[in-house]
C-alpha positions in Angstrom: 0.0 0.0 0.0 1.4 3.3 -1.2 0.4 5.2 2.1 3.0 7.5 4.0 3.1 10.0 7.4 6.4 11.1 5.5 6.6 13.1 2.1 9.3 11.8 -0.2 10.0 13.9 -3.1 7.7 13.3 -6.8 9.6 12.8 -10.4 7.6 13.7 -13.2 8.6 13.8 -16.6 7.3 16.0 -18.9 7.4 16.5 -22.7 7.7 20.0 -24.0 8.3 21.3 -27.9 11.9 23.3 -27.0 14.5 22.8 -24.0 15.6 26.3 -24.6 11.8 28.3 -24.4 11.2 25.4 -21.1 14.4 26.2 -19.8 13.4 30.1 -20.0 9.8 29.3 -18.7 10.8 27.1 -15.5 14.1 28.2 -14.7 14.6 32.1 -15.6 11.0 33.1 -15.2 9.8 30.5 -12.4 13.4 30.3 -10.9 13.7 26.7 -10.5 17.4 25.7 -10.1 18.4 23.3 -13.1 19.7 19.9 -12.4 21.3 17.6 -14.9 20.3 18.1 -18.4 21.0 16.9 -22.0 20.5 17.7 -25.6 16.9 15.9 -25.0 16.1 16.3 -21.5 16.4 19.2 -18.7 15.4 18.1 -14.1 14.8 20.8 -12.9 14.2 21.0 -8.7 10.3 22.3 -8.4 10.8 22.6 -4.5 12.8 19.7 -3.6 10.7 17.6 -6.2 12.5 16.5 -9.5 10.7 18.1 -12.8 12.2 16.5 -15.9 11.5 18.3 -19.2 11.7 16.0 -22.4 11.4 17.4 -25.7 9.0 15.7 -28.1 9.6 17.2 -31.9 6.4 15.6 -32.7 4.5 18.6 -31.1 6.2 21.1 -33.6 7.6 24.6 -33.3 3.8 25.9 -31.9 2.5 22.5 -30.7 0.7 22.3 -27.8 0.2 19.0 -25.2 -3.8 18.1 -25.6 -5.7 18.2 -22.7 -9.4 18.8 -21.7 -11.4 20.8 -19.5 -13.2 18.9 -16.3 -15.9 21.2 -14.6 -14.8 21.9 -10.5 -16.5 24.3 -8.9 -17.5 26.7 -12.1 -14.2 26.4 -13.6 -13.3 24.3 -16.8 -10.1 23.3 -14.9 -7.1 21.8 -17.4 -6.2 17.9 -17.3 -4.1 16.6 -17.4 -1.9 19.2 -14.8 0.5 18.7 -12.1 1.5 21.2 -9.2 2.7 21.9 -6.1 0.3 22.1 -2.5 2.5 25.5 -0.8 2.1 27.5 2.2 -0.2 30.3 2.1 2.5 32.9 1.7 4.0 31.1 -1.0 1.2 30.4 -3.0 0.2 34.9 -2.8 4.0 35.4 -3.8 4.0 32.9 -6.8 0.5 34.5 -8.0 2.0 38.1 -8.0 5.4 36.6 -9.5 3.6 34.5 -12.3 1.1 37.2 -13.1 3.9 39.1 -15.6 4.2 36.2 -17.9 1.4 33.5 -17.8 -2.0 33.9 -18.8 -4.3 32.1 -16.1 -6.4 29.3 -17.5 -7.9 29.8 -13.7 -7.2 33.1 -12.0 -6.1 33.1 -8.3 -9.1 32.7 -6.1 -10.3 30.4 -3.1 -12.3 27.5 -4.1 -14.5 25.6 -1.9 -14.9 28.5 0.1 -16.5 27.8 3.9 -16.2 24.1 2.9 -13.8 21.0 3.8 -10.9 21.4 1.6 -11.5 25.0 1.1 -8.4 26.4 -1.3 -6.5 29.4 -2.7 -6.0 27.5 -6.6 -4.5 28.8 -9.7 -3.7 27.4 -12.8 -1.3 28.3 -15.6 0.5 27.0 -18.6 3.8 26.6 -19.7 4.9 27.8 -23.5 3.8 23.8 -24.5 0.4 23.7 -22.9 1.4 21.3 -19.9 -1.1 22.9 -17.0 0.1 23.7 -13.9 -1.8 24.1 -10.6 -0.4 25.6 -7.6 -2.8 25.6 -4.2 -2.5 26.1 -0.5 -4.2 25.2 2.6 -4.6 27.4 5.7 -4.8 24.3 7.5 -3.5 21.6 5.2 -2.8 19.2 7.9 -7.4 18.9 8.4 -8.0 20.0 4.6 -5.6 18.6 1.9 -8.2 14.8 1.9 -10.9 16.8 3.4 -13.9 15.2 2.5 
């Protein structure tokens, strides 16, 4: 059973159209430190957790990764997507950071509000169209499997 009282950190490979504009994306603008990397592949360290960019050259100059929409609480929200659960604090200072070069697919806002597993939530994504979600709890330890 894959049950744990102690986080160990994710991988999770990705593919994107071009290591340069995904380099740019997750480690100029989002500021992630870059790990190892080749002429195919980039880790990058998405708060202690290890993000691995692969370029697929199927999805073309202006590709984009297919996803769909999935209705949650009013919002069409993007899946596939990964993200991160943060503090509170780091969740406002990513949404101000973020907001000069991303256009929201879901602004920031509180989802679930006055309910278990109330939220702050926003989604986002990168230059290849792999969403990203980034929420926090105020108490995460009663509301992240709030039911």
């Amino acid at each position: 059973m894959l049950t744990s009282t102690s986080l160990t950190p994710f991988h999770l490979a990705i593919q994107v159209r071009n290591l340069e504009e995904a380099r740019d994306f997750y480690g100029v603008k989002m500021g992630l430190p870059e790990g190892r990397s080749s002429e195919h592949w980039i880790d990058f360290n998405l708060l202690g957790h290890q993000l691995v960019v692969h370029v697929n050259p199927s999805l073309g100059p202006n590709g984009k990764v297919s996803q769909i929409g999935n209705h949650v609480d009013g919002h069409g929200v993007p899946v596939p997507h990964f993200g991160v659960v943060l503090e509170i604090e780091q969740w406002e200072a990513l949404a101000e950071q973020v907001k000069g070069f991303v256009d929201f697919v879901i602004e920031p806002y509180v989802r679930f509000k006055g309910q278990p597993g109330e939220q702050a939530t926003m989604f986002f994504l990168d230059p290849s169209g792999n969403a990203l979600e980034f929420k926090a709890f105020r108490d995460i330890e009663k509301s992240l499997f709030a039911k």
